[in-house]
BABAMAR-660425 format. One record per residue: residue number from 1; residue in one letter; x, y, z of N, C-alpha, C in turn. Coordinates in steps of 0.02 Angstrom, whole numbers, always signed. Atoms other than C-alpha are relative to their C-alpha. Layout:
// residues N
REC   i aa     nx     ny     nz    cax    cay    caz     cx     cy     cz
REC NUM  A      X      Y      Z      X      Y      Z      X      Y      Z
...
//
This chain:
// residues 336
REC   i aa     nx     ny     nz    cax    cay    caz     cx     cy     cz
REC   1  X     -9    +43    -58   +143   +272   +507    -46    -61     -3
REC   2  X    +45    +65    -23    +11   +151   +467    +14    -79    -27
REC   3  X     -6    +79     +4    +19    -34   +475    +91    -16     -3
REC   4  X    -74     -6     +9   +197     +0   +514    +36    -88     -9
REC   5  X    -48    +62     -9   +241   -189   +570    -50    -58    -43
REC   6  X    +31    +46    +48   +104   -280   +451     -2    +26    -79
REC   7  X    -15    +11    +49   +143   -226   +306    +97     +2    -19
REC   8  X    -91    -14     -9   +380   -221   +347     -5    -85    -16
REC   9  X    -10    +62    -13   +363   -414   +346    -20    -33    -74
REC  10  X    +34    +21    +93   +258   -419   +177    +63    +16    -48
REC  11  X    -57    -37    +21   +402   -314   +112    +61    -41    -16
REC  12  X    -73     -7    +10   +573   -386   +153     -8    -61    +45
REC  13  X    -32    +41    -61   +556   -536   +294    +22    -44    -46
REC  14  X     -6    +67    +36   +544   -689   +181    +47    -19    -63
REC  15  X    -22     +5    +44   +624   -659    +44    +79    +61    -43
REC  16  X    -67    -57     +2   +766   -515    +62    -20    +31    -44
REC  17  X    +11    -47    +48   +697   -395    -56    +32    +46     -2
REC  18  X    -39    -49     -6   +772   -250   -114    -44    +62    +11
REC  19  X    +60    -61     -5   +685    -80    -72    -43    +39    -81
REC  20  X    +10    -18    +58   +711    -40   -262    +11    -70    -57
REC  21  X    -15    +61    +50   +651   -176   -367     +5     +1    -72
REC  22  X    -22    -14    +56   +704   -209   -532    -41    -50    -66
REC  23  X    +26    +85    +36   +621   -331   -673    +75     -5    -31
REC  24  X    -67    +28    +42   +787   -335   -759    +34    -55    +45
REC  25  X    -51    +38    -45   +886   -471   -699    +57    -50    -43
REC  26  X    -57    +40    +37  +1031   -576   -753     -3    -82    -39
REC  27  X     +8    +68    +32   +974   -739   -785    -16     -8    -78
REC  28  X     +3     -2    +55   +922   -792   -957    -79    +14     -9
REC  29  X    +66     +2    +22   +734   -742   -928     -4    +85    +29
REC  30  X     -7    -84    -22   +788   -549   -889    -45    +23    -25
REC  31  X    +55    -42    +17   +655   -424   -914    +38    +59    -40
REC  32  X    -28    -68    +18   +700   -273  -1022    -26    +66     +6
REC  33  X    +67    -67    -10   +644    -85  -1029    -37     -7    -56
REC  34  X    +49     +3    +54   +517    -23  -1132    +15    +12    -63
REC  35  X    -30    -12    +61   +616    +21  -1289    +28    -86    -27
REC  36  X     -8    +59    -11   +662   -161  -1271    +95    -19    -20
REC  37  X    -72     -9    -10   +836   -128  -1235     +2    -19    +76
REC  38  X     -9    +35    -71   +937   -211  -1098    +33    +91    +32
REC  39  X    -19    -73    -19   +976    -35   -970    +61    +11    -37
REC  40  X    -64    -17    +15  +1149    -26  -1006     +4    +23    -88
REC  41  X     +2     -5    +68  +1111    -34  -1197    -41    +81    -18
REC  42  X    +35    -45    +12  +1012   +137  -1171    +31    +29    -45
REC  43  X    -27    -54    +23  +1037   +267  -1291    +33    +82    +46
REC  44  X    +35    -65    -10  +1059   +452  -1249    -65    +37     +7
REC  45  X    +57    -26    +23   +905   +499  -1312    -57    -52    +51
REC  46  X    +29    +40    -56   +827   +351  -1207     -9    +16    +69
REC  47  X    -11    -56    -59   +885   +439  -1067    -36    +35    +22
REC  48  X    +16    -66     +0   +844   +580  -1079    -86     -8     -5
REC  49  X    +62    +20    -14   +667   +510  -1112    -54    -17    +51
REC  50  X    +27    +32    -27   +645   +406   -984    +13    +52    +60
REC  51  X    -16    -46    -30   +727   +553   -885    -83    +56    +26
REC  52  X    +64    -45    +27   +562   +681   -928    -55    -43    +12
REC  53  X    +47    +55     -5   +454   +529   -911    -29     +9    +86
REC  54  X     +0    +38    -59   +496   +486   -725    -21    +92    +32
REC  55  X    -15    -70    -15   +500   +706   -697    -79     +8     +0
REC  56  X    +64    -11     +3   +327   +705   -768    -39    -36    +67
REC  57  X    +23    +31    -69   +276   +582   -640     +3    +16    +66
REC  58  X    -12    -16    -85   +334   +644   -484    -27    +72     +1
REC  59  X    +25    -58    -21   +243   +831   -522    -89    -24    -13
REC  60  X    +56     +1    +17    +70   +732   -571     -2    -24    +82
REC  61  X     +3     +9    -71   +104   +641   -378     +8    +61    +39
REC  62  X    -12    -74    -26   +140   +826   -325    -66    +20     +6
REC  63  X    +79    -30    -14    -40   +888   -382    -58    -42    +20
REC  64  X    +54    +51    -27   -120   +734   -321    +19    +11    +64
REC  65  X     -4     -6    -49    -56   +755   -156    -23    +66    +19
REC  66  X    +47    -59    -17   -108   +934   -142    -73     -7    -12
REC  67  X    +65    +16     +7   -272   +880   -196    -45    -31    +69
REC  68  X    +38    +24    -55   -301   +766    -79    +19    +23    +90
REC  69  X    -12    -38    -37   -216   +864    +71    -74    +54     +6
REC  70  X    +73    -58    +12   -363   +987    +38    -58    -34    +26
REC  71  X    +62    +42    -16   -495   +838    +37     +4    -13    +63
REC  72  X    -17    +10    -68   -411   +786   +198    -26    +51    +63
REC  73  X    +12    -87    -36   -413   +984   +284    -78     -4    -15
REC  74  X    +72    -19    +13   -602   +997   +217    -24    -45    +61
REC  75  X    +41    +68    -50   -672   +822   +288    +19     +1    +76
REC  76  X    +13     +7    -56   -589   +842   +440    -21    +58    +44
REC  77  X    +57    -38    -14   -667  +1017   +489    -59    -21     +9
REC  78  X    +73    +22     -8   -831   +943   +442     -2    -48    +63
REC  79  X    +33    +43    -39   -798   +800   +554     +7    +11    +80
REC  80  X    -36    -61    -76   -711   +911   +720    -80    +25    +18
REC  81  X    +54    -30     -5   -867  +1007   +682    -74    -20    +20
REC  82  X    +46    +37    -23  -1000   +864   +687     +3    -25    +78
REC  83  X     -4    +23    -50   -932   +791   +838    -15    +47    +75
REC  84  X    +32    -61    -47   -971   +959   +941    +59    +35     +8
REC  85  X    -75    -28    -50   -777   +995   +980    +15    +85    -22
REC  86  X     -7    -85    +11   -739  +1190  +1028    +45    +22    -55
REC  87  X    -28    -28    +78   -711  +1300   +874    +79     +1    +21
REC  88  X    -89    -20    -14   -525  +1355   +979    +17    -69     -9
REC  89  X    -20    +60     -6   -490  +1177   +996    +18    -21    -79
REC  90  X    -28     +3    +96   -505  +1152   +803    +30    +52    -34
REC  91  X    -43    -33    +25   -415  +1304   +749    +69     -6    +34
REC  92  X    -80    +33    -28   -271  +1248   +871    +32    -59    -50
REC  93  X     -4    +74    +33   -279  +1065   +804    +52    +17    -68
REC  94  X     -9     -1    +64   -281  +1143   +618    +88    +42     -4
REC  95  X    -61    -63     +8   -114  +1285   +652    +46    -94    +22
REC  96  X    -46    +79    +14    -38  +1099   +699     +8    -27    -40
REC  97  X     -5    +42    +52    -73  +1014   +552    +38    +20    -35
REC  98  X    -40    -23    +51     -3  +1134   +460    +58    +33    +34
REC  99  X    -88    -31    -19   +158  +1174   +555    +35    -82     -3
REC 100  X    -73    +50    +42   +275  +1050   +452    +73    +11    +43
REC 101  X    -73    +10     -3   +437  +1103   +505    +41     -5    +58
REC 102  X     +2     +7    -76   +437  +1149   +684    -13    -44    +53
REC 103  X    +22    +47    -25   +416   +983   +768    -12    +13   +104
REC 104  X    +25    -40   -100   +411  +1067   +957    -51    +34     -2
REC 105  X    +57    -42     -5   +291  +1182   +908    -50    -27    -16
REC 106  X    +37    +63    +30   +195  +1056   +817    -38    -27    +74
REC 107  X    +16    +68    -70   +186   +932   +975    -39    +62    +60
REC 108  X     +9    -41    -41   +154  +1076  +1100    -73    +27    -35
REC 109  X    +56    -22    +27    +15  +1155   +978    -65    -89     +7
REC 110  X    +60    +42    -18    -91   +998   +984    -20    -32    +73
REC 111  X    +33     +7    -53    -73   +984  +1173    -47    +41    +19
REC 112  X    +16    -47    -24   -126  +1154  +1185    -96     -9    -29
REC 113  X    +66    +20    +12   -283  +1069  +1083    -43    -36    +32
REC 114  X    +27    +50    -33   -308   +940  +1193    -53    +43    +86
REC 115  X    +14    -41    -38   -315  +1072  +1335    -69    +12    -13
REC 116  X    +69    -79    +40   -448  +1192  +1225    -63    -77    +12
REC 117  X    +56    +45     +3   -568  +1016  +1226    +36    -81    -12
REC 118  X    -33    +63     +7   -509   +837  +1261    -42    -62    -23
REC 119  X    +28    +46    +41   -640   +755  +1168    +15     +7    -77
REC 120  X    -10     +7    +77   -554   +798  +1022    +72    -40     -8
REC 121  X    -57    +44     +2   -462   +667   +977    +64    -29    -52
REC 122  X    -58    -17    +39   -373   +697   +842    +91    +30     +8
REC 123  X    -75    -24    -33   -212   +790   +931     +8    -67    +34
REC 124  X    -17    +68    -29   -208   +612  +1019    +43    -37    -46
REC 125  X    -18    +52    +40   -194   +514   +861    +64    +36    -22
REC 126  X    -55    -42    +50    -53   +641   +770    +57     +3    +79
REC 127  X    -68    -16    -45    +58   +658   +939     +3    -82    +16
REC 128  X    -17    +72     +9    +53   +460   +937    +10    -31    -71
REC 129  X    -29    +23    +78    +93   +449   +747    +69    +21    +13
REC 130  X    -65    -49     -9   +240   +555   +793    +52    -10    +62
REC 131  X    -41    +29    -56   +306   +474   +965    +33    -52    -10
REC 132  X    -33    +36    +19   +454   +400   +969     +2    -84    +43
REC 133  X    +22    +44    -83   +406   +299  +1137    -49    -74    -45
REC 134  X    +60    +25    +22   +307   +144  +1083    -56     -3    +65
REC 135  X    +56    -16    -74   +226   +132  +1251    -44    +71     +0
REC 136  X    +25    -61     -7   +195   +317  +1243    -67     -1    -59
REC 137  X    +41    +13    +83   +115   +295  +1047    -60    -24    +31
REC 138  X    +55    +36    -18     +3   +165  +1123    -40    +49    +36
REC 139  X    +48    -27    -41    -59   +269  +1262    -47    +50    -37
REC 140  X     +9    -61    +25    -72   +421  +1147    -88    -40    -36
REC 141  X    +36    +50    +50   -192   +280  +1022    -73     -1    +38
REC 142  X    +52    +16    -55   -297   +233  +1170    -48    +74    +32
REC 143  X    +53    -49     -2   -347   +393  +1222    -47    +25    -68
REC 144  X    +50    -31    +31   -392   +444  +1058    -59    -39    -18
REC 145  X    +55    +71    +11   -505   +258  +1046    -71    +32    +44
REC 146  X    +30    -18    -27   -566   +349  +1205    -38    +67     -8
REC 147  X    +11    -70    +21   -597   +530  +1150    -77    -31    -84
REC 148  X    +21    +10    +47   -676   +446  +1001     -1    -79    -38
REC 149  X     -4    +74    +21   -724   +248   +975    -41     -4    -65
REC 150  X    +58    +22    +76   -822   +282   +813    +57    -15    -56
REC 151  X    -31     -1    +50   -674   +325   +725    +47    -54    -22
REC 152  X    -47    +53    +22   -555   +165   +639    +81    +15    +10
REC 153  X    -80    -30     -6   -385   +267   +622    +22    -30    +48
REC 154  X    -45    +23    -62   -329   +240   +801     -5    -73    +14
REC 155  X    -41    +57    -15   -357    +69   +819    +62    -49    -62
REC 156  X    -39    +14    +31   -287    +32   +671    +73     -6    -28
REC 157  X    -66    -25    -50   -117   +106   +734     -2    -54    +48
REC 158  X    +11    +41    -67   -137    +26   +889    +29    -60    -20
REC 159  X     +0    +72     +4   -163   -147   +828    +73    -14    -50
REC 160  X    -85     +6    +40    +27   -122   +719    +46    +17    +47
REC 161  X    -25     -7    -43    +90    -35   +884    +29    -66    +46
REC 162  X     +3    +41    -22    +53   -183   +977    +48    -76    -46
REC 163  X    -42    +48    +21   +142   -297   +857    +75    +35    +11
REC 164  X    -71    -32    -29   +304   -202   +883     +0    -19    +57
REC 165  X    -18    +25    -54   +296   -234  +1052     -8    -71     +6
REC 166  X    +24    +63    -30   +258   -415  +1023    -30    -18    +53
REC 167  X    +51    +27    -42    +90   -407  +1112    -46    -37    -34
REC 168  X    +42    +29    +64    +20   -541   +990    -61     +2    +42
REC 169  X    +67     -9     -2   -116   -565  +1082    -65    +60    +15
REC 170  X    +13    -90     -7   -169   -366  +1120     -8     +9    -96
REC 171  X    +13    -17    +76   -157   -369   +930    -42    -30    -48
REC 172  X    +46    +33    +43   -246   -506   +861    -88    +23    +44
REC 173  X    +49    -17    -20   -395   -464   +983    -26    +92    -16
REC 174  X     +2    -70    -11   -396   -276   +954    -15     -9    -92
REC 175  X    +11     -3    +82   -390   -330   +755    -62    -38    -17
REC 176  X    +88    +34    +31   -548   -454   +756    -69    +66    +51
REC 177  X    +49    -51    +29   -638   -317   +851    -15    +93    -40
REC 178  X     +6    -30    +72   -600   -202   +712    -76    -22    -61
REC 179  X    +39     +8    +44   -702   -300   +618    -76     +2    +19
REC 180  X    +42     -5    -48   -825   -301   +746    -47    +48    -18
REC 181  X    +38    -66     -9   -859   -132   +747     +4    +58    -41
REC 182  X    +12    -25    +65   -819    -78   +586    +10    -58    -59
REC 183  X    +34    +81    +45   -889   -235   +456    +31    +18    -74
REC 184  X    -11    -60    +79   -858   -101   +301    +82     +7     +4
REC 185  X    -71    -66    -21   -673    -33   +360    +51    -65    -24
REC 186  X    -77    +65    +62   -530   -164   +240    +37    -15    +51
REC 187  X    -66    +16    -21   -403   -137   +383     -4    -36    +48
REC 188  X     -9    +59    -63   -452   -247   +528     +8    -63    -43
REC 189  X     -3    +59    +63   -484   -384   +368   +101    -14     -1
REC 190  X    -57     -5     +3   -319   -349   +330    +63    -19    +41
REC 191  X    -46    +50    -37   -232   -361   +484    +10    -56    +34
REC 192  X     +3    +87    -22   -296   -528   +546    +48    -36    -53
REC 193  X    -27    +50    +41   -231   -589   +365    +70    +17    +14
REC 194  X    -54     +7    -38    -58   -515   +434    +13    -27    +41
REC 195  X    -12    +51    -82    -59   -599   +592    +11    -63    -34
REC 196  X     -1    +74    +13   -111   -762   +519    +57    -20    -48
REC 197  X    -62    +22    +33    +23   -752   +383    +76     +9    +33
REC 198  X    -69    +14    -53   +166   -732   +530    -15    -58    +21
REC 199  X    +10    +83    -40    +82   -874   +613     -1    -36    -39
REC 200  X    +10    +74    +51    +82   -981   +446    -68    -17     +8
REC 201  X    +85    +43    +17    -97  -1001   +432    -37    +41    -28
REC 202  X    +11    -31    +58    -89   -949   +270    -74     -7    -51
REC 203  X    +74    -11    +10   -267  -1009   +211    -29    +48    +18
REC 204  X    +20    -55    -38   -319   -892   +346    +13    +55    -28
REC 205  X     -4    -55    +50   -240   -776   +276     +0    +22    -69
REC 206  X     +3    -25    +87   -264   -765    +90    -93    +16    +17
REC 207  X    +70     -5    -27   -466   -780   +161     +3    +72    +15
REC 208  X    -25    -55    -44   -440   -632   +257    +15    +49    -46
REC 209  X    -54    -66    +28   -327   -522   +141    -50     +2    -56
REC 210  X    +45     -3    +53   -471   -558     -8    -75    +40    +16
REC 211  X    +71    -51    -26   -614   -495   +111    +32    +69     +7
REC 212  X    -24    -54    +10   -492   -350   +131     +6    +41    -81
REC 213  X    +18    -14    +73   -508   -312    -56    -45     +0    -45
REC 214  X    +71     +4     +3   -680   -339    -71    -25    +76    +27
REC 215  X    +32    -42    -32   -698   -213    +60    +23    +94    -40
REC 216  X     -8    -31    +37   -581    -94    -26    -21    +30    -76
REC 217  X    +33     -8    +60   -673   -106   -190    -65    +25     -7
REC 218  X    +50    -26    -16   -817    -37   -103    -13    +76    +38
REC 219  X     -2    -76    -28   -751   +104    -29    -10    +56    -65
REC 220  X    +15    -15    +60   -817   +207   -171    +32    +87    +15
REC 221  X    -13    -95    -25   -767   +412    -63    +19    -33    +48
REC 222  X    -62    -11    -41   -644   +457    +63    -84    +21    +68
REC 223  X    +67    -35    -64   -753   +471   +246    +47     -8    +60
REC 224  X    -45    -19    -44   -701   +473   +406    +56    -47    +19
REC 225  X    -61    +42    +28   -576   +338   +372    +68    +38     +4
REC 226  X    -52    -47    +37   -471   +476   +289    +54    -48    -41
REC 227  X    -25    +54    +46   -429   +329   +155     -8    +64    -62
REC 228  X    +19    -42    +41   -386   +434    +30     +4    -44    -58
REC 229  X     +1    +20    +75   -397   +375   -173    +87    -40    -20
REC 230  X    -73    +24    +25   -210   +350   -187    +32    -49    +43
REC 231  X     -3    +50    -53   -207   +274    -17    -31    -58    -11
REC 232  X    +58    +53    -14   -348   +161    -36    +35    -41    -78
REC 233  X    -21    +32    +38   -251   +102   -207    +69    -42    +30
REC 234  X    -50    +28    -25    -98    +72   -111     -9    -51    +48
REC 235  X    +23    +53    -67   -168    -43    +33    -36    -45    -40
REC 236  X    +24    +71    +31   -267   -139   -101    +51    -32    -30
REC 237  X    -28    +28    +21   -117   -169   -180    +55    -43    +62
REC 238  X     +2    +40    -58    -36   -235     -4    -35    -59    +11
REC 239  X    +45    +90     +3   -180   -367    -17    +16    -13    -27
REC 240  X    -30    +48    +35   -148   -414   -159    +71    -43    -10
REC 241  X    -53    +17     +3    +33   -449   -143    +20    -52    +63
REC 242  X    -35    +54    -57     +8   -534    +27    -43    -67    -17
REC 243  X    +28    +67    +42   -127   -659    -75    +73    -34    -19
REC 244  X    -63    +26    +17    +30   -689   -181    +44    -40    +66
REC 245  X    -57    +23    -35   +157   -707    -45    -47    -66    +49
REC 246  X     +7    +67    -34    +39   -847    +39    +10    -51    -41
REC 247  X    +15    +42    +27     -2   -945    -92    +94    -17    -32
REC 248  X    -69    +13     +1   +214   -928   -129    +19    -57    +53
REC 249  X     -4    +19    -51   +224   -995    +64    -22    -66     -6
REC 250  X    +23    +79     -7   +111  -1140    +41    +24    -24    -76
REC 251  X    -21    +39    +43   +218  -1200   -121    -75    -10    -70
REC 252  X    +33     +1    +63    +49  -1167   -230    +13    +40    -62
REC 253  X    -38    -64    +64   +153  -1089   -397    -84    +10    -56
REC 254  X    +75    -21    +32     -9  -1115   -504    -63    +37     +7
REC 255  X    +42    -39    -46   -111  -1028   -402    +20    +78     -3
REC 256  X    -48    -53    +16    +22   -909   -379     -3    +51    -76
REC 257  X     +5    -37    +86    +43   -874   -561    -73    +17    -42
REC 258  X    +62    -10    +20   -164   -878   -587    -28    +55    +39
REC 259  X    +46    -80    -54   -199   -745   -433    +41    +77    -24
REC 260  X    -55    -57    +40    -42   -638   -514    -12    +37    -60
REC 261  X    +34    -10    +59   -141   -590   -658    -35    +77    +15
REC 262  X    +39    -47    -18   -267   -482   -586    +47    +34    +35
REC 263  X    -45    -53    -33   -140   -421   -461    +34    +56    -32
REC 264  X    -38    -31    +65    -19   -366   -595    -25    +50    -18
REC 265  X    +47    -81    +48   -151   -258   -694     -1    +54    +32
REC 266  X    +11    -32    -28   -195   -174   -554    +62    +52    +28
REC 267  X    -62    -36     +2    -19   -127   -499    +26    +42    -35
REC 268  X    -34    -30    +67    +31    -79   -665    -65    +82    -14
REC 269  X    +41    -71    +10   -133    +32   -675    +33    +48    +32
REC 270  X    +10    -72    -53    -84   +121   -521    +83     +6    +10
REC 271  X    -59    -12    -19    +93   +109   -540    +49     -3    +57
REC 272  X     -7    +50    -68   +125     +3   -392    +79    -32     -2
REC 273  X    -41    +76    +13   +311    -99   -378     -8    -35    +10
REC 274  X    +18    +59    -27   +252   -221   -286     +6    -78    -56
REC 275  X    -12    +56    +72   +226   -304   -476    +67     +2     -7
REC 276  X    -79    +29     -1   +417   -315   -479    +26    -46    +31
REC 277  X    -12    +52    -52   +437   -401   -346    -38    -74    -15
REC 278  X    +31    +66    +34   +292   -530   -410    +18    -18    -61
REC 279  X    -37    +30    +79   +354   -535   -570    +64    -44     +5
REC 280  X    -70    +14    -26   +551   -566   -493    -12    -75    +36
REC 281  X     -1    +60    -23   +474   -712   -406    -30    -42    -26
REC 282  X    +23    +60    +39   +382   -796   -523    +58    -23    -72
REC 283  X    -75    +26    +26   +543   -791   -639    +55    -54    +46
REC 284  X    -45    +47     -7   +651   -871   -516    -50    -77    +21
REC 285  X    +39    +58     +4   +512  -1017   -494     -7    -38    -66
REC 286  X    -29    +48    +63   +516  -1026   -667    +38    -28    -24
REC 287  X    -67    +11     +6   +677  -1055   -668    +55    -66    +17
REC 288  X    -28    +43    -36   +697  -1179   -567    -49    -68     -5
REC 289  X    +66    +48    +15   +534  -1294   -622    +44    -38    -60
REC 290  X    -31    +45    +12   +607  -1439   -670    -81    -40    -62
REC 291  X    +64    +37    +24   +398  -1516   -763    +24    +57    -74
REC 292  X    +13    -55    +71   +439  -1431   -948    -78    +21    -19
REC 293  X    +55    -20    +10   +267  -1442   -961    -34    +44    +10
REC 294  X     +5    -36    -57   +236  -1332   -810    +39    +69    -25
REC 295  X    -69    -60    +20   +403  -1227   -874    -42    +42    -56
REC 296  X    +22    -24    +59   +314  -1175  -1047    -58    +11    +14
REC 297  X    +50    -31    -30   +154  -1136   -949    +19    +72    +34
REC 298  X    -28    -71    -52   +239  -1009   -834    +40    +50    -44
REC 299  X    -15    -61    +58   +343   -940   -970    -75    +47    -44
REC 300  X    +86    -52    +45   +157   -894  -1061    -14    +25    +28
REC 301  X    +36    -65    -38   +107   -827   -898    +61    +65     -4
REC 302  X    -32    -55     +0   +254   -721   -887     +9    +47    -54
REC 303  X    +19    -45    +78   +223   -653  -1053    -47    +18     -6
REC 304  X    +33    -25    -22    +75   -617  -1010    -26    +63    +22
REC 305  X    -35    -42    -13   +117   -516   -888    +28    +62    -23
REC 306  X    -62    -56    +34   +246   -420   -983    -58    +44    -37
REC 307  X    +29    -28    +64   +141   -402  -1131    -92    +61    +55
REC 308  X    +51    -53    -60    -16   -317   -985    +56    +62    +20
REC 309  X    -40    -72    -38   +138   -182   -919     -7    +32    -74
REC 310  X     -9    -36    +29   +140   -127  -1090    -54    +10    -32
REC 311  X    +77    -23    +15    -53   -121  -1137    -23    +54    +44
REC 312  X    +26    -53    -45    -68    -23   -975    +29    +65    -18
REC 313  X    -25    -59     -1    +62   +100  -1014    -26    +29    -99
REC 314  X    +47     -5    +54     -9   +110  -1205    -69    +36    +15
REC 315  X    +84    -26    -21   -188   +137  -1116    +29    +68    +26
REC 316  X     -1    -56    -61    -94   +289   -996    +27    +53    -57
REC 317  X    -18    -53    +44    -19   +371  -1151    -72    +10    -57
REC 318  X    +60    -17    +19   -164   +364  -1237    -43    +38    +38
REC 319  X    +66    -52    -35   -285   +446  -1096    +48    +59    +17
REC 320  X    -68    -68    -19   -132   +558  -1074     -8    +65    -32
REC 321  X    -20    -34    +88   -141   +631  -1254    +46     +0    -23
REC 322  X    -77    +11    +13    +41   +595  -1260    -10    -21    -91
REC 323  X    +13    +38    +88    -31   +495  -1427    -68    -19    -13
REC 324  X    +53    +22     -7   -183   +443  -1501    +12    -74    -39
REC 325  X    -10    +72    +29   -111   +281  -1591    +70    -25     +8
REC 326  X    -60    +36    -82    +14   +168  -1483     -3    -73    -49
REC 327  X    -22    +96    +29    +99    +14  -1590    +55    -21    +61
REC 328  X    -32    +46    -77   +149    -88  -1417    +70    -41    -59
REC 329  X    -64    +62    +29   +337   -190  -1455     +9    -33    +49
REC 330  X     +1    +47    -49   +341   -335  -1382    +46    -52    +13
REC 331  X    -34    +66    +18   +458   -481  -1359    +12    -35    +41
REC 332  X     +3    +54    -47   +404   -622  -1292    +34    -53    +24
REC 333  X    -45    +23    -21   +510   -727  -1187    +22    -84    -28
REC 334  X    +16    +63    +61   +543   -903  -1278    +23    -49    +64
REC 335  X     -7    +63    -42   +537  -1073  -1193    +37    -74    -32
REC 336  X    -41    +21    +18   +707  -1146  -1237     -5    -68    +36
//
């Protein structure tokens, strides 16, 4: 649920994106896969590769999410526990967390927490992640701000709540004191540089979304945040992509194509799409750049690029053990 309406706009407003982006594309500066075949040209055996590939991936996100589910369940005991709240109150809370399927019993079990001790404010925040009401959400937000103003979570809800309802100004004030009152915490950073990039005051926001990535690069452990490792990669990569999409906005492509660099890597480390989408738009800019000079610059960056997706995935089969010696194929895009 978080940053529901600041990061939907990064996504899809500006530029119609597709949910599933692709680097391949039709023009004459199409991207290929990694065998360096166009899809359709796959083999069988390609297949079937890339098949086992994508299989492997989705059971290593399997044991990373149980991992950090665990880190989650641990830390927040400890922190139920620091705050004084009655032991019943946190073994209610916890038979909630973990009732998945039953969504009545669910909702009902964390009132029955709120009951056991209403300074625990956690059943607040989870029966307002989960309301369909936005009015209701909010209220749910607010008490838990009230039950507990140390913690970031709830306003950080809140202040995305509040943009759904188009209460800009409930939102931009609720997001600078974020920063207020947590200096360390990326996401108030963050959502000012959302605000300001709806309002076009896109300086503002690339400022903004860079101190948000600063701040992220410092979060070194998961605390009462509950930013977890995979999380805290995914929201830096959100900055980075809304850097991009300003410096797109204000017509700076050089910029664009010089901040896309670092972005890229990072994506590609963590296996991010987001780099599809930046890649997809610095092709059709290239495309359309009329300065050859300019044109045969941006083609090098986009080769670049390319040639980084496949050093990273080289580096991931290597720490893999998949291989211990990786001849990268490359073919770089030519500037006809």
């Amino acid at each position: 649920m978080k940053k529901i309406l600041l990061v939907s706009f990064v996504l899809c407003s500006f530029y119609g994106f597709s949910a599933k982006a692709s680097v391949q594309r039709s023009s004459s500066l199409k991207s290929e896969n990694k065998a360096g075949k166009n899809i359709g040209e796959m083999t069988i055996k390609d297949t079937i590769k890339e098949i086992s590939e994508n299989d492997g991936k989705r059971f290593e996100e399997m044991d990373l999410e149980k991992k950090e589910k665990k880190e989650i369940m641990d830390l927040t005991l400890k922190e139920l526990t620091e705050l004084g709240i009655n032991k019943k109150s946190i073994e209610t809370t916890f038979k909630a967390m973990e009732e998945e399927k039953d969504y009545e019993k669910r909702r009902k079990l964390f009132l029955q927490a709120i009951e056991e001790d209403k300074k625990n404010y956690l059943p607040y925040y989870y029966l307002a992640q989960e309301a369909d009401n936005i009015k209701v959400a909010m209220e749910y937000y607010k008490d838990a701000i009230k039950a507990n103003p140390k913690n970031p979570m709830a306003y950080t809800n809140l202040v995305a709540r509040y943009g759904q309802a188009g209460m800009k100004k409930e939102q931009l004030e609720l997001a600078k004191k974020m920063i207020t009152l947590f200096p360390e915490f990326p996401e108030g950073y963050y959502s000012i540089a959302a605000i300001d990039f709806q309002n076009k005051n896109y300086s503002d926001s690339i400022k903004y979304a860079e101190l948000a990535i600063e701040k992220y690069d410092k979060m070194k452990k998961m605390d009462y945040s509950y930013v977890t490792e995979s999380a805290k990669n995914r929201y830096k990569a959100d900055a980075y992509y809304l850097v991009f999409l300003n410096y797109i906005q204000m017509k700076k492509y050089d910029e664009a194509f010089e901040g896309s660099k670092e972005a890229y890597i990072f994506m590609a480390q963590h296996d991010n799409d987001l780099r599809f989408q930046i890649y997809n738009m610095l092709v059709d800019i290239t495309e359309e750049m009329k300065d050859k000079a300019k044109y045969k610059k941006y083609i090098s960056n986009l080769n670049g690029l390319r040639f980084a997706e496949e050093l990273v995935k080289a580096h991931n089969e290597i720490k893999s053990g998949k291989t211990s010696n990786k001849v990268i194929k490359f073919s770089p895009l030519k500037a006809d």
